[in-house]
N, C-alpha and C positions, 0 to 999 in steps of 0.2 A: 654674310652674303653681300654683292652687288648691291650697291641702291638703284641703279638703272633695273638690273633685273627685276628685284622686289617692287618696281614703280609697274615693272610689266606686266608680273602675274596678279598685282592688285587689279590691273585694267583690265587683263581679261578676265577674273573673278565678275568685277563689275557687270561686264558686257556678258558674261552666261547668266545673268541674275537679272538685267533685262530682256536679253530674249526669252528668257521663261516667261516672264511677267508678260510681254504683248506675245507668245504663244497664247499665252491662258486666253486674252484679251483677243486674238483672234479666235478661236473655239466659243467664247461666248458671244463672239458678234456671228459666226456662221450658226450657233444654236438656233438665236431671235430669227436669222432670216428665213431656217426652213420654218419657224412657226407663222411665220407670216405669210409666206408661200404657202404654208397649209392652209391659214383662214382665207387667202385668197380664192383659194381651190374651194374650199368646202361652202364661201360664201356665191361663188359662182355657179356649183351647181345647186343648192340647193336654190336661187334665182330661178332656175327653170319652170320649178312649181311640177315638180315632176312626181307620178306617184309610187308607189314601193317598188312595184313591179317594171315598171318605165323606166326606173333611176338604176335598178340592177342590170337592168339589160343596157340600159346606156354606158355602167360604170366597164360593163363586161366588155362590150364593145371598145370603149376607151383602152383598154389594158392588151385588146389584142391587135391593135391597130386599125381599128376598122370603122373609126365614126369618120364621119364628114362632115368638114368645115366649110361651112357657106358664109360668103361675105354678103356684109350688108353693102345696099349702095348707096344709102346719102349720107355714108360717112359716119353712122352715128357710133360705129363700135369705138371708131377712136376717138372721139369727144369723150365716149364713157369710160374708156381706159384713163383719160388725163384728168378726168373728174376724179374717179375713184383714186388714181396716186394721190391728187391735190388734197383730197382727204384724208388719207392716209398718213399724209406729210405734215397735215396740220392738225393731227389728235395732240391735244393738251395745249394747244394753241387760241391765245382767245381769238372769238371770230370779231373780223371785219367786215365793214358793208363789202357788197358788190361793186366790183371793181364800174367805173363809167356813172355811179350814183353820188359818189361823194358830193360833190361840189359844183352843180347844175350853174350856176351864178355867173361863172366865167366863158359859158357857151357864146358864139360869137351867132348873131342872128342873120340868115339871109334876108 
């Protein structure tokens, strides 16, 4: 046979053997994310402190479209959403001080 050709069907050989490989590798990154989206969900309502009965009819409500969302106004939902990612993002991370404490020494005094 051709050596051009045989160079050809070698590379595409290759190149179906890495698209399978990051399929797999996408399917397991979409896995992790509904799991995390799930503890999201299940870490957020169970937050409410809601009791059996309250939590069914909320969840009921949720599924038919019918809850209502009320914003907070000093902002604190979205502070707690960037808290909670930051956390998120840094499991298995060792902790550092808070950010503004490290190094008080170089503060400039009025």
């Amino acid at each position: 046979m051709n050596t051009k050709l045989n160079r050809i069907l070698d590379e595409i050989k290759r190149a179906e053997e890495k698209i399978a490989a990051w399929q797999g590798h996408l399917e397991e990154l979409n896995i992790r994310k509904k799991q995390l989206e799930d503890a999201e969900i299940i870490k957020s309502i169970r937050s409410m402190k809601l009791d059996s009965r309250e939590m069914l009819a909320f969840l009921e409500n949720i599924q038919n479209g019918t809850v209502a969302v009320r914003e907070e106004q000093s902002g604190q939902a979205a502070g707690q959403d960037g808290d909670m990612q930051e956390e998120t993002e840094n499991i298995g991370k060792p902790e550092k001080a808070p950010a503004g404490r490290e190094d008080r020494g170089n503060e400039e005094k009025d």
